[in-house]
C-alpha positions as CSV (number, residue, x, y, z in Angstrom):
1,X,-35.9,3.9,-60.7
2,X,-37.2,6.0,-62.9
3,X,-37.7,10.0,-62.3
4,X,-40.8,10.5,-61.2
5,X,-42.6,13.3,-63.6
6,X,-44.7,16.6,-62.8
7,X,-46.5,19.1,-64.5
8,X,-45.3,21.8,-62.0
9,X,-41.6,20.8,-60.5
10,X,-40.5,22.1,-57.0
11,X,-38.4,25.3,-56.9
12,X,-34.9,24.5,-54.8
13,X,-33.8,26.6,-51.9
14,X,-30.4,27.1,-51.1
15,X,-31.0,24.2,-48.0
16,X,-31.7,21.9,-51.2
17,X,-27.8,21.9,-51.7
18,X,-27.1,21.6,-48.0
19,X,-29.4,18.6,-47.8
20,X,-26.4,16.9,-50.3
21,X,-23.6,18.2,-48.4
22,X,-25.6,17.0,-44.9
23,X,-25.2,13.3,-46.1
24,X,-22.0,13.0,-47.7
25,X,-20.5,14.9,-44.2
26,X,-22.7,13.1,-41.7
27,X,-21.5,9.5,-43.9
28,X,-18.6,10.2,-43.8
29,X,-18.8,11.0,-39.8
30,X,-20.1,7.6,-39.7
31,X,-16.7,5.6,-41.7
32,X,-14.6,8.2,-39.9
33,X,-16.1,6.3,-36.0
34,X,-15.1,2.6,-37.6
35,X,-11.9,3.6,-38.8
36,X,-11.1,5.2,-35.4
37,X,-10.2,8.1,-37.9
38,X,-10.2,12.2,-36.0
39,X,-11.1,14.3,-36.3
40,X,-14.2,12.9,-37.1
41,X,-15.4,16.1,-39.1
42,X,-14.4,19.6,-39.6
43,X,-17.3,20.8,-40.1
44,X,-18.5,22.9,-36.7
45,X,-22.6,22.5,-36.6
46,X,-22.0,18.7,-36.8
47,X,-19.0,18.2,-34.6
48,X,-20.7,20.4,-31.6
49,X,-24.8,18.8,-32.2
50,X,-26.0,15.7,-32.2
51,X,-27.4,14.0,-35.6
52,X,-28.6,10.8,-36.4
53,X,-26.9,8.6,-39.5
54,X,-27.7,9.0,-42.7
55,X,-29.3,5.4,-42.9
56,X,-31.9,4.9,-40.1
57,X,-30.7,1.1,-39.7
58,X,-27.3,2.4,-38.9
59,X,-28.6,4.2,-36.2
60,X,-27.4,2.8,-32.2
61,X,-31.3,1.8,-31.1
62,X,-32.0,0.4,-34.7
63,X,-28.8,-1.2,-34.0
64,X,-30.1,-2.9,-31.2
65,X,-33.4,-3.9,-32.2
66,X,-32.0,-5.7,-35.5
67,X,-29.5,-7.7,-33.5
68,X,-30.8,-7.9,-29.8
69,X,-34.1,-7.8,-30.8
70,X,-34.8,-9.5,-33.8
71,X,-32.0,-11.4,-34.6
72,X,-31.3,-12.5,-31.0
73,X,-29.2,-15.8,-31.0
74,X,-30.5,-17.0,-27.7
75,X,-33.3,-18.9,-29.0
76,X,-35.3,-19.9,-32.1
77,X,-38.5,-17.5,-31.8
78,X,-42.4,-18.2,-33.5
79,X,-43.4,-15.1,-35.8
80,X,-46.0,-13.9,-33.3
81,X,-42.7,-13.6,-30.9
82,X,-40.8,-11.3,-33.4
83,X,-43.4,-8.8,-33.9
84,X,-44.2,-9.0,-29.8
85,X,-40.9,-8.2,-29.2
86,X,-40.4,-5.4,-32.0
87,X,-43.2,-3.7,-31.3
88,X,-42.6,-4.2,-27.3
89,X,-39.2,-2.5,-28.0
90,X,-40.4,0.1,-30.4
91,X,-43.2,1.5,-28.0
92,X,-40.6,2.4,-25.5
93,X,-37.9,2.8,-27.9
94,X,-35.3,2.6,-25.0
95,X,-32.1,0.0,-24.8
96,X,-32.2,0.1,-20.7
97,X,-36.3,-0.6,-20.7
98,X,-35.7,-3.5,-23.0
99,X,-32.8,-4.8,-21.0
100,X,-34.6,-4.0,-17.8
101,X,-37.4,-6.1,-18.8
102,X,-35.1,-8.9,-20.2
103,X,-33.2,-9.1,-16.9
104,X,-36.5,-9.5,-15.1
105,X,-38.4,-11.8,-17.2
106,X,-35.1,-13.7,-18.9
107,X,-37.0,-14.1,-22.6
108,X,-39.7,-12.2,-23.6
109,X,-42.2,-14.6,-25.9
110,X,-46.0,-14.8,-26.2
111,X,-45.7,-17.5,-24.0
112,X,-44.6,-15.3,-21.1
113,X,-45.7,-12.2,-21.7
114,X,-48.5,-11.1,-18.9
115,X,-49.3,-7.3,-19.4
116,X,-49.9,-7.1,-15.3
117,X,-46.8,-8.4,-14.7
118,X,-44.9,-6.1,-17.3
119,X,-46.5,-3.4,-16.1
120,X,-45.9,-3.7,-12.4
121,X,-42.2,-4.2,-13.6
122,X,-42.3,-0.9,-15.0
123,X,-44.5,1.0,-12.4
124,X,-41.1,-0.1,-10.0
125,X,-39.3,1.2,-12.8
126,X,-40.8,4.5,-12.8
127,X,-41.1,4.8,-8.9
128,X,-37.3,4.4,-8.7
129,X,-37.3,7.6,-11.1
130,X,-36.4,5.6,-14.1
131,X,-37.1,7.0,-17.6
132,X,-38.8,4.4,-19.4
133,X,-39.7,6.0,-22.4
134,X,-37.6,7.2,-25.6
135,X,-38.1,11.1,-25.9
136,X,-37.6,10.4,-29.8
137,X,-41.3,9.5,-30.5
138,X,-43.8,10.7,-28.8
139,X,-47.0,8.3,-28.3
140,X,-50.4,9.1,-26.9
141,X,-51.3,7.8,-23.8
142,X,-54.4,5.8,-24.7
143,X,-55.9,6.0,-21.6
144,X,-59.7,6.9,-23.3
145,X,-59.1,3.5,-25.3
146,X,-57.9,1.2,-22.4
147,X,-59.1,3.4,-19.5
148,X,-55.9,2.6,-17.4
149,X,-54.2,5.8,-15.7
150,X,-50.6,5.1,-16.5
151,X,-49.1,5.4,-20.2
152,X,-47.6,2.3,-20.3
153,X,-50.1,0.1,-19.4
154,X,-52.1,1.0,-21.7
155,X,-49.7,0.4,-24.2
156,X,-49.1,-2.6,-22.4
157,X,-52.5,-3.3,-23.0
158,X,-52.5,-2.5,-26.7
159,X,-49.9,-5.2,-27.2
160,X,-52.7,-8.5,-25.2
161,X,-55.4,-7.1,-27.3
162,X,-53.9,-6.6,-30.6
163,X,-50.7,-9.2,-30.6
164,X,-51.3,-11.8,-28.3
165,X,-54.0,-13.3,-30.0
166,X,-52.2,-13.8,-33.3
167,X,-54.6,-11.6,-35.6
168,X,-52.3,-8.4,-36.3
169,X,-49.6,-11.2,-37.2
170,X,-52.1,-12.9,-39.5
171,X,-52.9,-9.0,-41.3
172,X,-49.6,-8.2,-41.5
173,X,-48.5,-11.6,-43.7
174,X,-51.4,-11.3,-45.9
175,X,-50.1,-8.0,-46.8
176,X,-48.9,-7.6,-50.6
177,X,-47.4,-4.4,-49.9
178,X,-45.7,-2.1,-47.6
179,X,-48.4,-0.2,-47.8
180,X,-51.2,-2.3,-46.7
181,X,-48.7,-3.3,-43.6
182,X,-49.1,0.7,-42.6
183,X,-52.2,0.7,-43.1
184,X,-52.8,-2.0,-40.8
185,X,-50.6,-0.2,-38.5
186,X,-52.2,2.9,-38.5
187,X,-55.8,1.3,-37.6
188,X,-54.2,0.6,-33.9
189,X,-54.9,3.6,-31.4
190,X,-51.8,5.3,-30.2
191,X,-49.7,4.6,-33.7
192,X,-50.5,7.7,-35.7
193,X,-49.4,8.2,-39.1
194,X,-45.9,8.5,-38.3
195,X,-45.4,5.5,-35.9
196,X,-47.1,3.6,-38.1
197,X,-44.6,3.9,-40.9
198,X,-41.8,3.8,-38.4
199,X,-43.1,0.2,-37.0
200,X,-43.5,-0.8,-40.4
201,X,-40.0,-0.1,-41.4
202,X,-39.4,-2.3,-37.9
203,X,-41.3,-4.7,-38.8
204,X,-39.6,-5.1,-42.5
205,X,-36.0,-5.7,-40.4
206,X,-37.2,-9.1,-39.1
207,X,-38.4,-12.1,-41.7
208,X,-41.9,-11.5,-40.9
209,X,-42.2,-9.0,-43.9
210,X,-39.9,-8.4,-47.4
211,X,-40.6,-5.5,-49.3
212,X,-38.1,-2.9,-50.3
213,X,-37.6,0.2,-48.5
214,X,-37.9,1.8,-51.9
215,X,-42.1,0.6,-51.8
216,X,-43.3,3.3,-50.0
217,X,-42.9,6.4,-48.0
218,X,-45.2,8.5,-45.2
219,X,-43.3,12.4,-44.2
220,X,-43.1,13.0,-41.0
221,X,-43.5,16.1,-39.2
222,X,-39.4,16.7,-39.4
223,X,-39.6,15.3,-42.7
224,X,-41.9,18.0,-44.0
225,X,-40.2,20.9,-42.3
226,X,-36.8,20.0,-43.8
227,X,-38.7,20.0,-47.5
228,X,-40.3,23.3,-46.9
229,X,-36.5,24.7,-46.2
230,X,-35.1,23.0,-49.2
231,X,-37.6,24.3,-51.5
232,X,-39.5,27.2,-52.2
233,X,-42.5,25.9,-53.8
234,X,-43.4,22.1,-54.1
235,X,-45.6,22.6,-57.6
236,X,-47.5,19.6,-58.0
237,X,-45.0,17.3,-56.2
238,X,-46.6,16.2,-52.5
239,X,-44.4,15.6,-49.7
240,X,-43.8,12.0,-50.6
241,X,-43.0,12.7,-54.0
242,X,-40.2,14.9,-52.7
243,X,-39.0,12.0,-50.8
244,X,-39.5,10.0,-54.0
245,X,-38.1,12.5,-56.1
246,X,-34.4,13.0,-53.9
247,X,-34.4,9.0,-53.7
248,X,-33.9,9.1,-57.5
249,X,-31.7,12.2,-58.2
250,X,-29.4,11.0,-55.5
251,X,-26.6,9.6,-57.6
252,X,-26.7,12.9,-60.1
253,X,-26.7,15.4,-57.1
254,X,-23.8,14.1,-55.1
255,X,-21.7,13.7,-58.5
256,X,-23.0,17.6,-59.8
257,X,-22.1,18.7,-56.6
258,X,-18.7,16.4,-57.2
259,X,-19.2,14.7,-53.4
260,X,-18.2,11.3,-52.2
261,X,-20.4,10.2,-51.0
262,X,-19.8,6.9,-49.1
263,X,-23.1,4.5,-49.5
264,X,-23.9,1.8,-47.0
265,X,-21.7,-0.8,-48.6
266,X,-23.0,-0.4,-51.8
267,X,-26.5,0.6,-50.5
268,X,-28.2,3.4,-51.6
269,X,-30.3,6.0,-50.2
270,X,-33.5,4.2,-49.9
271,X,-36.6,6.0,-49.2
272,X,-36.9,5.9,-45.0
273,X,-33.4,7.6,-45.5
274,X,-34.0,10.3,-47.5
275,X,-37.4,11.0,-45.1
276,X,-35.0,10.9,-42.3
277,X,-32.5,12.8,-44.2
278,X,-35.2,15.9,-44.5
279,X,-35.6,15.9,-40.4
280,X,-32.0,16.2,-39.8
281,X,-31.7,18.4,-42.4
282,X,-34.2,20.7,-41.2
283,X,-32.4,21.0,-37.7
284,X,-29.1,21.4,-39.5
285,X,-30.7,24.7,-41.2
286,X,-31.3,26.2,-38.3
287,X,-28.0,27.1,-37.9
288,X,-26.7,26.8,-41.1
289,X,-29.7,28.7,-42.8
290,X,-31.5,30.8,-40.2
291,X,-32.9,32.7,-42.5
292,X,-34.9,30.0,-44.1
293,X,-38.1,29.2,-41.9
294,X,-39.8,25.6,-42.2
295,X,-43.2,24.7,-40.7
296,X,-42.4,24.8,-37.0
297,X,-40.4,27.5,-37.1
298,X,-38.2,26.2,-34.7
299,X,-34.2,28.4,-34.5
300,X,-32.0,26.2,-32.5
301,X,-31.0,22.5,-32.3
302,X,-31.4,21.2,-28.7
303,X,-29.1,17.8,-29.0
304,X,-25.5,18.6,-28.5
305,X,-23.1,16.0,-29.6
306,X,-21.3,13.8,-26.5
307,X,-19.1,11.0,-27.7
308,X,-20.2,7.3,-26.4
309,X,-17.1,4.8,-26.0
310,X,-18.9,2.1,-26.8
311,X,-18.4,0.8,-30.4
312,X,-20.9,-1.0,-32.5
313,X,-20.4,-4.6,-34.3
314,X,-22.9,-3.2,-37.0
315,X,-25.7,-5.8,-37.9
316,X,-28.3,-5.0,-40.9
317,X,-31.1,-7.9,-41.7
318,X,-29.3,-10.5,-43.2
319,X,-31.8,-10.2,-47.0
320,X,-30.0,-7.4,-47.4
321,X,-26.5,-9.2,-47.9
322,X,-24.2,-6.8,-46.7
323,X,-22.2,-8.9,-44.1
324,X,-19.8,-10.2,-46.6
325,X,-18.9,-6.3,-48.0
326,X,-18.6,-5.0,-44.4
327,X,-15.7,-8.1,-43.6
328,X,-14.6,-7.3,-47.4
């Protein structure tokens, strides 16, 4: 790709360095787990707090939705299915709400799904004081849309109106780009700008959609506080430009700063990584830097790291053709 060009280029912080050193250390964090390699990391901010990986699909929930989700052997599913069942497990974001629901209804399909139903599922849920939401992304409750009192079923709600009747399937294949697929997105109260792009990166797992994650790019909140802490002016650049701009130098930096950095099997940064990259990167300062102040102004990182036992057969959409290098 080439560099993207400015009158005015961004001025670097000293985080701008740390966002290098961030990936090549939380990558290699990542290897260090499938090799059954310890320690895993030496450095003390990321052994004692709780990041996510360097490249979002790696991530345990991601995980889950490319290969329990989407790619789920059980059955062959229609198109309309896929993005039910995406966008069902993406609204709750949470591996025991899915498996809840699976265990209740057996296959979750246009066919079956019944928006009283689900929700009385998880009102029982929620009476038994279950968590059934994700505390990652926080979605409004609808309720002056759809004029129901809980959360959920509204969003419950959101999914008969808009997905059950075929139409946001027929937008999204129409789309040309990844773009117009967040666009379409962000037209559905409750997404927001930054659900929107998230569900669209979702959405691009699964056949239903095949652009490259190098199309297009929305900052998030986290996103845009980890860019103000890596640099001290922007100059003409805007925050997806930045993203744009660290998506391209990414092969220079990591050599300059003479890192190995270990790709995704021979996958490189693509742009929903280096977005996500600037969140983590941004909580990372806060310790590392707290001298530099982003947008929030937020001093301390609330996740601290605890160790799962369970190991993960990693998955990634087969278009991407990386099952043969991970057995290599």
């Amino acid at each position: 790709m080439e560099i993207i060009k400015k009158l005015s280029k961004p001025k670097k912080s000293i985080v701008f360095d740390t966002y290098w050193n961030f990936a090549a250390k939380r990558q290699e964090i990542f290897f260090n787990k499938i090799n059954h390699i310890t320690p895993l990391t030496i450095d003390i901010i990321l052994e004692r707090h709780r990041f996510t990986n360097v490249y979002r699909a790696s991530d345990r929930v991601s995980q889950y939705l490319i290969r329990n989700v989407i790619y789920s052997d059980e059955k062959t599913y229609s198109k309309n299915d896929i993005l039910l069942r995406i966008l069902l497990f993406k609204i709750f974001n949470k591996i025991s709400t899915w498996e809840y629901l699976e265990s209740q209804i057996k296959n979750i399909t246009i066919e079956n799904f019944d928006s009283k139903l689900y929700s009385k599922l998880l009102s029982e849920a929620k009476e038994a004081k279950e968590v059934i939401y994700s505390g990652a992304y926080i979605m409004t409750s609808g309720k002056s849309i759809f004029g129901h009192n809980f959360k959920h079923e509204n969003h419950l709600e959101l999914l008969k109106q808009y997905v059950q009747s075929g139409k946001l399937l027929e937008s999204i294949e129409k789309a040309k780009s990844m773009d117009e697929v967040y666009k379409i997105l962000l037209n559905i109260p409750t997404f927001g700008s930054f659900l929107a792009y998230q569900y669209t990166i979702d959405i691009n797992y699964s056949t239903l959609t095949n652009f490259s994650e190098m199309d297009f790019v929305k900052a998030g909140p986290g996103a845009k506080d980890g860019i103000r802490k890596c640099f001290i002016d922007r100059g003409d650049f805007s925050d997806e430009d930045i993203i744009k701009y660290m998506c391209d130098i990414q092969e220079i930096q990591f050599k300059n700063l003479e890192l190995n950095f270990k790709d995704l099997w021979g996958r490189k940064l693509q742009l929903i990584d280096c977005q996500n990259l600037f969140c983590e990167v941004d909580k990372y300062s806060r310790v590392a830097h707290p001298e530099i102040t982003g947008i929030s102004n937020r001093t301390r990182i609330k996740q601290v790291y605890k160790p799962l036992n369970n190991n993960i057969d990693y998955f990634f959409p087969p278009k991407w053709k990386l099952d043969i290098r991970i057995k290599e």
